[in-house]
TIKEMI-513682 format. One line per field, with one value per residue (C-alpha): residue in three letters; y, z, x. Coordinates in Angstrom, 3 decimals, padded with zeros to 6 digits. Layout:
REM TIKEMI-513682
aa	c(Ala | ...)
c2	c(Y | ...)
c3	c(Z | ...)
c1	c(X | ...)
//
This chain:
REM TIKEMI-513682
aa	c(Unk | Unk | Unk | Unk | Unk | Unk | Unk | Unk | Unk | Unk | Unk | Unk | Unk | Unk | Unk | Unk | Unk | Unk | Unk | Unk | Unk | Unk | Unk | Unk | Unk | Unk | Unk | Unk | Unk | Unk | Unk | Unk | Unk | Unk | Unk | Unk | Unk | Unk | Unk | Unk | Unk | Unk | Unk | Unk | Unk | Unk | Unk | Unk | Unk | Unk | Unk | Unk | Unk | Unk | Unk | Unk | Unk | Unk | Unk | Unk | Unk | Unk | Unk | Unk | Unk | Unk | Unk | Unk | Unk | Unk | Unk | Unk | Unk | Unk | Unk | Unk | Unk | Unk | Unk | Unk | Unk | Unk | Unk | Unk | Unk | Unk | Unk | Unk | Unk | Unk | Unk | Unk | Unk | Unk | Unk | Unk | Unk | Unk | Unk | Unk | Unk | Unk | Unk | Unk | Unk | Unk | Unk | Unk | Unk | Unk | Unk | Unk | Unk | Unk | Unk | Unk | Unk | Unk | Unk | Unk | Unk | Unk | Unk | Unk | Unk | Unk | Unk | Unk | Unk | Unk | Unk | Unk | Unk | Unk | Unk | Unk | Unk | Unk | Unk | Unk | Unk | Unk | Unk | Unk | Unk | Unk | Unk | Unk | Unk | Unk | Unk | Unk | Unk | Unk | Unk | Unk | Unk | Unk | Unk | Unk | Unk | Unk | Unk | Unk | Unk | Unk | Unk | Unk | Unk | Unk | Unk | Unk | Unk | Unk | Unk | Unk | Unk | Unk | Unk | Unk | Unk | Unk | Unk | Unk | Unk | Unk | Unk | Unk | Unk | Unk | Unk | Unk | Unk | Unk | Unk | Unk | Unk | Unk | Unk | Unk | Unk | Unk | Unk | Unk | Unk | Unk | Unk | Unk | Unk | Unk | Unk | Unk | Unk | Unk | Unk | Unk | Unk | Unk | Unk | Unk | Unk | Unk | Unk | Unk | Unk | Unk | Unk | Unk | Unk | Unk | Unk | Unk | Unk | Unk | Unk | Unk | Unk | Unk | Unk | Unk | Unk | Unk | Unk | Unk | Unk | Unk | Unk | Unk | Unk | Unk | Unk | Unk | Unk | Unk | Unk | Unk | Unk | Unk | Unk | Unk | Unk | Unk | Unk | Unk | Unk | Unk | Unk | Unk | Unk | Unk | Unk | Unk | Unk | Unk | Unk | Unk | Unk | Unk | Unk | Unk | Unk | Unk | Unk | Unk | Unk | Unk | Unk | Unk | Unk | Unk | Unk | Unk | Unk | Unk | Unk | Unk | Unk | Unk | Unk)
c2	c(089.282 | 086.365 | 082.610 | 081.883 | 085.389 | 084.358 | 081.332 | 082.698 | 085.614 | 082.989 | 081.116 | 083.746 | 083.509 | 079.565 | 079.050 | 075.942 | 077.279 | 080.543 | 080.957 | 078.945 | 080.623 | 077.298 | 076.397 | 076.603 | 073.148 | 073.143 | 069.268 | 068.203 | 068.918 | 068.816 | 071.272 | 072.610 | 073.861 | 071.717 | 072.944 | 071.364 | 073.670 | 071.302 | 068.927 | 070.448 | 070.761 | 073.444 | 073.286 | 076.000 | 075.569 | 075.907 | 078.230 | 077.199 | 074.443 | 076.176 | 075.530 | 071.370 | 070.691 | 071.609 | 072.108 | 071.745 | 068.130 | 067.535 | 068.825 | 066.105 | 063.638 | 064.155 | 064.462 | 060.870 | 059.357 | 060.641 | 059.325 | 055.868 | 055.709 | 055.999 | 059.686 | 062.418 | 064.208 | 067.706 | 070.275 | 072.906 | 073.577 | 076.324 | 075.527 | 079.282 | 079.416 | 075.845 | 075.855 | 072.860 | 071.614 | 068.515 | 066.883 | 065.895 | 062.041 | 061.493 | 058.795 | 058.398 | 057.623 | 059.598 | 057.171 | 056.839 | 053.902 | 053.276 | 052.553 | 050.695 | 048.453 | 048.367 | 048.556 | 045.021 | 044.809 | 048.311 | 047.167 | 044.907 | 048.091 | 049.938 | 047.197 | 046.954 | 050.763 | 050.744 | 047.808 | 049.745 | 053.177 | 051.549 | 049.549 | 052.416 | 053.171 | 056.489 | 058.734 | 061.040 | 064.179 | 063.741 | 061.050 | 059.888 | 059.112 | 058.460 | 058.923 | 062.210 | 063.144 | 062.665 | 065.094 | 067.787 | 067.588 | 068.096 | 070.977 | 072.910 | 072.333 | 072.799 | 076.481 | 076.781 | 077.124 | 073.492 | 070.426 | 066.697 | 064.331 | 062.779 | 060.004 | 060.607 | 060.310 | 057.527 | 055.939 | 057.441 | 055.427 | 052.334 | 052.461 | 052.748 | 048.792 | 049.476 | 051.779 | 049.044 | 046.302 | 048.578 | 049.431 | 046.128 | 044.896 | 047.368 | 047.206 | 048.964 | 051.910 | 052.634 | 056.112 | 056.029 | 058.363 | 058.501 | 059.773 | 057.429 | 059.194 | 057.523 | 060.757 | 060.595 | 057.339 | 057.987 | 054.679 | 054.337 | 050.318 | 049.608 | 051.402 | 053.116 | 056.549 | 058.349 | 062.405 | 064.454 | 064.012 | 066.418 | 063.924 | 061.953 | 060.644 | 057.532 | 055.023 | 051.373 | 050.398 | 048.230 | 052.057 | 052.971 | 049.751 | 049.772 | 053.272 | 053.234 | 049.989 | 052.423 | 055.138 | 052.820 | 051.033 | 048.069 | 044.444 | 041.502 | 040.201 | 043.487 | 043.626 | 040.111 | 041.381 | 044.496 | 042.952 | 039.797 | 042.108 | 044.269 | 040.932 | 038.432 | 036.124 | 035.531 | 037.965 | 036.582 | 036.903 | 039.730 | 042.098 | 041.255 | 042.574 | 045.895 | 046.461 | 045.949 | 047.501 | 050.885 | 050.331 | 051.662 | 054.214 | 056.095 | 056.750 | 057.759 | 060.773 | 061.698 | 062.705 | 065.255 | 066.438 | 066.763 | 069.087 | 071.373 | 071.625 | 072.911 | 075.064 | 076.597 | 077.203 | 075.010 | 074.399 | 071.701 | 069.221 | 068.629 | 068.412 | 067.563 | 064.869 | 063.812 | 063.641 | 062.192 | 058.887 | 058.626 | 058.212 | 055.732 | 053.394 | 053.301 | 052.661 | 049.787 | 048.433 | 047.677 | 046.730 | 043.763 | 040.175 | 040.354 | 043.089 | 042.178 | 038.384 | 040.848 | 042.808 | 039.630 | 038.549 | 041.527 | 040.531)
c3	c(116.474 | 117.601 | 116.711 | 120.319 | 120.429 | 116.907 | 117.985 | 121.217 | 119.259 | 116.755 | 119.434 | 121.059 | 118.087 | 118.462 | 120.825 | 122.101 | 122.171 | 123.979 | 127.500 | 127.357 | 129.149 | 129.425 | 127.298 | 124.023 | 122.223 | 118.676 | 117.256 | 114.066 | 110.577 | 107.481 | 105.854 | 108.258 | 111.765 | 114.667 | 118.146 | 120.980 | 123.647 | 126.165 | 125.234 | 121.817 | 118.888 | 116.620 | 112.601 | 110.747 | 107.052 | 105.651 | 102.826 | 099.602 | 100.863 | 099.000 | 095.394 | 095.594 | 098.564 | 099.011 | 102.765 | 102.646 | 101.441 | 104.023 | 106.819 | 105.510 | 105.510 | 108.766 | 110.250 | 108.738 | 109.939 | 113.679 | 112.969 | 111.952 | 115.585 | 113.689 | 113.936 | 116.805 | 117.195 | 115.153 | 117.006 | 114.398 | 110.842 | 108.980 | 105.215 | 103.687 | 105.618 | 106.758 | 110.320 | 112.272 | 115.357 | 117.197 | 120.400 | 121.516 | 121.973 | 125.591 | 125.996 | 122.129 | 120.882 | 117.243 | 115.555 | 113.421 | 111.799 | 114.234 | 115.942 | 113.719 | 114.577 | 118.157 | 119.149 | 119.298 | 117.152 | 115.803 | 112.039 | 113.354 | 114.853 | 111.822 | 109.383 | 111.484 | 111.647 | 108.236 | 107.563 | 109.979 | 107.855 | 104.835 | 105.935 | 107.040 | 104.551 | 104.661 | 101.509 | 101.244 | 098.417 | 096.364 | 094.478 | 095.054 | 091.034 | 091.005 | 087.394 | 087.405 | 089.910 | 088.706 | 085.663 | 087.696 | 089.597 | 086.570 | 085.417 | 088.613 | 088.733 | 084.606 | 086.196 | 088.828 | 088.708 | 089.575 | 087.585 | 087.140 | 088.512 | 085.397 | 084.225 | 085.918 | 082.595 | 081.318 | 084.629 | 084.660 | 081.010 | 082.179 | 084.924 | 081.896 | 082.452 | 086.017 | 085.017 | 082.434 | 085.070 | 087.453 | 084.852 | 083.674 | 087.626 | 089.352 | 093.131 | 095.182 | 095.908 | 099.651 | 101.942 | 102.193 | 103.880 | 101.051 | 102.661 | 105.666 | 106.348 | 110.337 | 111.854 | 110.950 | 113.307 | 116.700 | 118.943 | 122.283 | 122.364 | 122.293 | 119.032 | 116.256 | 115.382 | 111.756 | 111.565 | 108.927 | 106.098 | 103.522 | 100.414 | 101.592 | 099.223 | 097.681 | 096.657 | 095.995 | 099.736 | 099.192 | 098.528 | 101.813 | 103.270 | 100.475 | 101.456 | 104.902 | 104.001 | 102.325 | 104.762 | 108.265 | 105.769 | 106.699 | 106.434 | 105.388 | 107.701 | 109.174 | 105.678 | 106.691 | 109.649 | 108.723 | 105.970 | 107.769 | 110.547 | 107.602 | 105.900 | 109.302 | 107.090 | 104.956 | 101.407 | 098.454 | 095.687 | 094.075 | 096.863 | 098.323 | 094.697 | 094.523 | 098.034 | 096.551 | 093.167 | 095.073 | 097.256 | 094.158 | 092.654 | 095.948 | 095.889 | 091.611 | 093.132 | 096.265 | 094.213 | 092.421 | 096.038 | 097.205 | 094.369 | 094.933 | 098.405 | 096.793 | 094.649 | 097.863 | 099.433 | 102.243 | 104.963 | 106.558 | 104.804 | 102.096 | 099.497 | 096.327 | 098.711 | 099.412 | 095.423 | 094.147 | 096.638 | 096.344 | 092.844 | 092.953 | 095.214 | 093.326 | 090.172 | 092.436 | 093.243 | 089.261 | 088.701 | 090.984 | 089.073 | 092.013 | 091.104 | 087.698 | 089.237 | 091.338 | 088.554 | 086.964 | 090.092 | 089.779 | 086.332)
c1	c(026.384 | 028.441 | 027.332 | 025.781 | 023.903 | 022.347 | 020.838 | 019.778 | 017.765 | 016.542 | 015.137 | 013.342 | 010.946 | 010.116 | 008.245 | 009.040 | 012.779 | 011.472 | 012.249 | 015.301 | 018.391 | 020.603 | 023.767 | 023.929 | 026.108 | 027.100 | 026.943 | 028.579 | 027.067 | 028.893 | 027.088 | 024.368 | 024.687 | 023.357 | 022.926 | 021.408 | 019.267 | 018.127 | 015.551 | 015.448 | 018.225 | 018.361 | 019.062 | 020.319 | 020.533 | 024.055 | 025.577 | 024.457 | 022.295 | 018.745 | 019.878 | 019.790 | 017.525 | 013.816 | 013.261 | 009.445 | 010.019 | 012.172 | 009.986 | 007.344 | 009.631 | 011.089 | 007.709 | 006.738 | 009.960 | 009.062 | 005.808 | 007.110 | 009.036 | 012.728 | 013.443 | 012.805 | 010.262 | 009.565 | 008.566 | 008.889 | 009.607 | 009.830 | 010.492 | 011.032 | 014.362 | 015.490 | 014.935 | 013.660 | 014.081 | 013.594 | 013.565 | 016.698 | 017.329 | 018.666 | 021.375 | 022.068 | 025.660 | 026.252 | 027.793 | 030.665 | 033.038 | 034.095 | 030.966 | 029.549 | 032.434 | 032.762 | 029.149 | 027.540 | 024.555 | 025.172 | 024.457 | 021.381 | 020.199 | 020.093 | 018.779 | 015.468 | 015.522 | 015.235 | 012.822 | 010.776 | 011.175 | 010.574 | 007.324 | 005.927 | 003.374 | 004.538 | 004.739 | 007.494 | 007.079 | 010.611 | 011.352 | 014.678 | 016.324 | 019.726 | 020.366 | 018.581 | 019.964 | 023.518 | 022.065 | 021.148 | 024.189 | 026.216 | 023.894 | 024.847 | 028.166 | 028.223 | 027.524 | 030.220 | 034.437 | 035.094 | 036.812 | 035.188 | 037.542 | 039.058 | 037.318 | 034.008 | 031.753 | 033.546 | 032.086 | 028.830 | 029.021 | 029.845 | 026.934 | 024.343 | 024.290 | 023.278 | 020.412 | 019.316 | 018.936 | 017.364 | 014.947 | 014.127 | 013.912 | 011.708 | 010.831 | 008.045 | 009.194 | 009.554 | 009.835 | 013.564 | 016.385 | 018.584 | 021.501 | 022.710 | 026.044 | 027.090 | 026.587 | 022.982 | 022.430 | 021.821 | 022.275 | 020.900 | 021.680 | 018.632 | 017.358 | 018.920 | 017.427 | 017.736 | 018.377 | 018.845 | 016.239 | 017.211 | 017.772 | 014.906 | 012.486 | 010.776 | 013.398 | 014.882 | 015.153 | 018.247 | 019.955 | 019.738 | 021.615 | 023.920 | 024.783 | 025.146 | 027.826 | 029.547 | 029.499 | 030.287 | 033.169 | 030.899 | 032.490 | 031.134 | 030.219 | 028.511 | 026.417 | 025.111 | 024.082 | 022.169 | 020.450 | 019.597 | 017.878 | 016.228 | 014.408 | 014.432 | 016.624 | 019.097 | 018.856 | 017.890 | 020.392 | 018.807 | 018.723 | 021.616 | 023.105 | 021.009 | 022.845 | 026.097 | 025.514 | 023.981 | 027.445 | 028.938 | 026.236 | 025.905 | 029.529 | 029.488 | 026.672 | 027.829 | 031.479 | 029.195 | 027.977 | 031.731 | 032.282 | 028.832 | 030.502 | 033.666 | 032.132 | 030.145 | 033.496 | 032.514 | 035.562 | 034.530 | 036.200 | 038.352 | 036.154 | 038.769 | 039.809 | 036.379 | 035.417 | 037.944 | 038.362 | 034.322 | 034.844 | 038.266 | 036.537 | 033.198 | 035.458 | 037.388 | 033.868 | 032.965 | 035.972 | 035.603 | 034.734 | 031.824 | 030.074 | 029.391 | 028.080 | 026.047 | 024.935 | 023.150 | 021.381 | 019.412 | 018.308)
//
């Protein structure tokens, strides 16, 4: 059965899909696939994807974020296999870099998407630990045919002073997305909508801005911005270091992702390439006389 004939029988079974006889258009995905049907799109869990996310917590979470007016709609969700779809958001730009860039009030956009998000009130299932989750990414790969960029732990050693000042400063925990890669922001111009809430869980809310900085290659002046949108002024000291401090942790776990992807023989990317310039600019990050000035206005 060829890729279009698949997703037309899948859809048969769906029932708001069923009935539909108009074109079928693959989106992007890095590791899922995405296909718009009309109103609706269509996720398809990718190869691998059921050993490090839990699709029932994402469904919740997803279903919150609609609820909190920054995601679409779900219409369905089936957590045994993966599949959800949503409604599709008319007249939205995916955005990229380069977007970010060139789009006036792009960032401002997405810092009140996620003040909204994480104001919510909502209660997502997972909680989001970075540390641990570093852990269990190691486990897996501990299991799989795939090399550590060299140096990795001696980082992961020199971020214990992280983890101590996150410990010692705690924040309220908030519903966060977790993973803010620029493909997951849909921009209309007026309002910037979040997809894609498989990491999602509670979390330090200055991760997901410090994240999507990372992701949109975000300037300075595009971090002021975002987070003075997020807080309706200018950041205090201390958040405006968790931000940059998470600028460097998200990139120290999402090297470990890169290399699950390897080790899942996923093509769509190259994911040596991917790992090992996550982990060179997270190490060019602490290396920085800023981060550690930063690191003590958290605390």
């Amino acid at each position: 059965m060829d890729e279009i004939a698949e997703i037309r029988a899948m859809s048969g079974t769906i029932v708001a899909l069923s009935g539909y006889s108009g074109p079928v258009q693959r989106l992007g995905g890095l590791t899922n696939r995405v296909y718009r049907l009309g109103d609706f799109c269509l996720r398809l869990p990718g190869k691998g994807t059921e050993t490090y996310i839990n699709r029932s917590n994402e469904a919740v979470a997803a279903t919150e974020a609609a609820r909190a007016g920054v995601a679409p709609e779900v219409v369905f969700a089936d957590a045994d296999i993966g599949v959800i779809v949503t409604r599709f958001i008319d007249g939205a730009v995916t955005m990229t870099p380069e977007g970010f860039a060139a789009r006036q009030g792009a960032a401002a956009r997405a810092g009140l998407a996620f003040a909204r998000l994480h104001t919510s009130g909502a209660v997502f299932p997972f909680r989001f630990e970075l540390f641990a989750m570093i852990d269990e990414y190691l486990g897996l790969l501990a299991t799989k045919q795939v090399a550590l960029p060299d140096g990795y732990h001696d980082v992961v050693a020199e971020a214990g002073a992280v983890r101590a000042a996150l410990v010692r400063n705690p924040v309220p925990l908030a519903p966060c997305h977790c993973d803010p890669l620029c493909e997951n922001f849909l921009d209309t111009g007026n309002a910037m909508w979040i997809v894609d809430w498989e990491y999602s869980g509670m979390n330090d809310p200055m991760w997901d801005l410090g994240d999507l900085s990372v992701e949109a290659g975000m300037s300075e002046a595009q971090d002021a911005e975002m987070l003075r949108a997020y807080f309706g002024h200018d950041p205090l000291p201390a958040d405006h270091g968790r931000m940059v401090i998470y600028k460097a942790m998200c990139d120290l776990l999402w090297t470990l992702w890169g290399l699950i992807q390897l080790a899942n023989a996923n093509t769509a990317d190259d994911f040596r390439a991917y790992a090992d310039g996550r982990l060179a600019r997270c190490k060019a990050l602490m290396a920085r006389p800023q981060f550690a000035r930063h690191l003590a206005a958290i605390g």
